[in-house]
C-alpha positions, 0 to 999 in steps of 0.5 A: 500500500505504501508504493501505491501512495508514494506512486500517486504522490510522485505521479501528481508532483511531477506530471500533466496530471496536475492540471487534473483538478477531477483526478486530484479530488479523487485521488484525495478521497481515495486517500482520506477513505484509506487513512479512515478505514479500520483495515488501513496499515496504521504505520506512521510511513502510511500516516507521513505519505497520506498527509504529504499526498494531501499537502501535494494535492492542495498545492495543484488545487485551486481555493476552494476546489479541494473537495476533502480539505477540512477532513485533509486537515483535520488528518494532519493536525492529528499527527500533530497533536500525538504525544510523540509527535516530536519526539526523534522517532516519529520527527519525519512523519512530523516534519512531512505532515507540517510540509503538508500544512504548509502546502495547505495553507498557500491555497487554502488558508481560510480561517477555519480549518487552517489558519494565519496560527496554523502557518506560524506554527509550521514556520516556528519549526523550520528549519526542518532537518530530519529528512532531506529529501522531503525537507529540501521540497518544503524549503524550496516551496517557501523560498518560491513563497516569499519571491511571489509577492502574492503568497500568503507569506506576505500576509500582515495578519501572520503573527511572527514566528516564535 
């Protein structure tokens, strides 16, 4: 199951299919439907690659075109809120699942579900550093964040990172 997520994840970030805001939704879906069933693997890399999949999805999507966005995000700020979310064993899932929020939030910050306090949160915990590859991805999108003068990380709302 592991592959399969990865797969559609990668075959989102890095085709045409991007364009696809049908295919997208869908593939939103069918993930949230695998996070919630009770014969899911339950492992922390099924967890990390669902909620980097919804963060992938929410960057290809337009406002308000994410059909699963508040159960995407209430899936993410799940994995945040375990008890051993930051502890050095579960920090990857951690830092990909704040990837994810991020993601979120350039499109679809809207007040409710995620907010400008959801966005200073993952801000206050960058740089992340545990996993290089995912982190990488993340710091790359905030750079290109803060070079469109559009993005939300212009926002005078956004209380400044602690």
């Amino acid at each position: 199951m592991l592959d399969a997520l990865c797969f559609f994840c990668d075959y989102v970030e890095n085709t045409d299919i991007k364009r696809d805001n049908k295919m997208i939704n869908e593939l939103a879906k069918k993930f949230l439907e695998i996070c919630q069933s009770e014969t899911a693997e339950n492992s922390e890399f099924v967890q990390q690659t669902i909620a980097y999949g919804f963060g992938v999805f929410a960057l290809n999507l337009p406002k308000s075109q994410f059909g699963v966005f508040p159960q995407a995000v209430a899936v993410c700020k799940h994995i945040l809120s375990g008890e051993d979310a930051f502890d050095e064993d579960r920090i990857v899932c951690t830092e990909s699942t704040l990837g994810a929020i991020a993601k979120i939030a350039y499109n679809h910050l809207d007040g409710k579900s995620i907010s400008n306090g959801d966005f200073v949160g993952v801000l206050s915990r960058m740089p992340f550093t545990a996993f290089e590859n995912e982190n990488v991805s993340s710091h790359n999108l905030l750079i290109d964040q803060y070079l469109t003068p559009s993005s939300i990380v212009h926002n005078k709302q956004l209380l400044p990172a602690v």
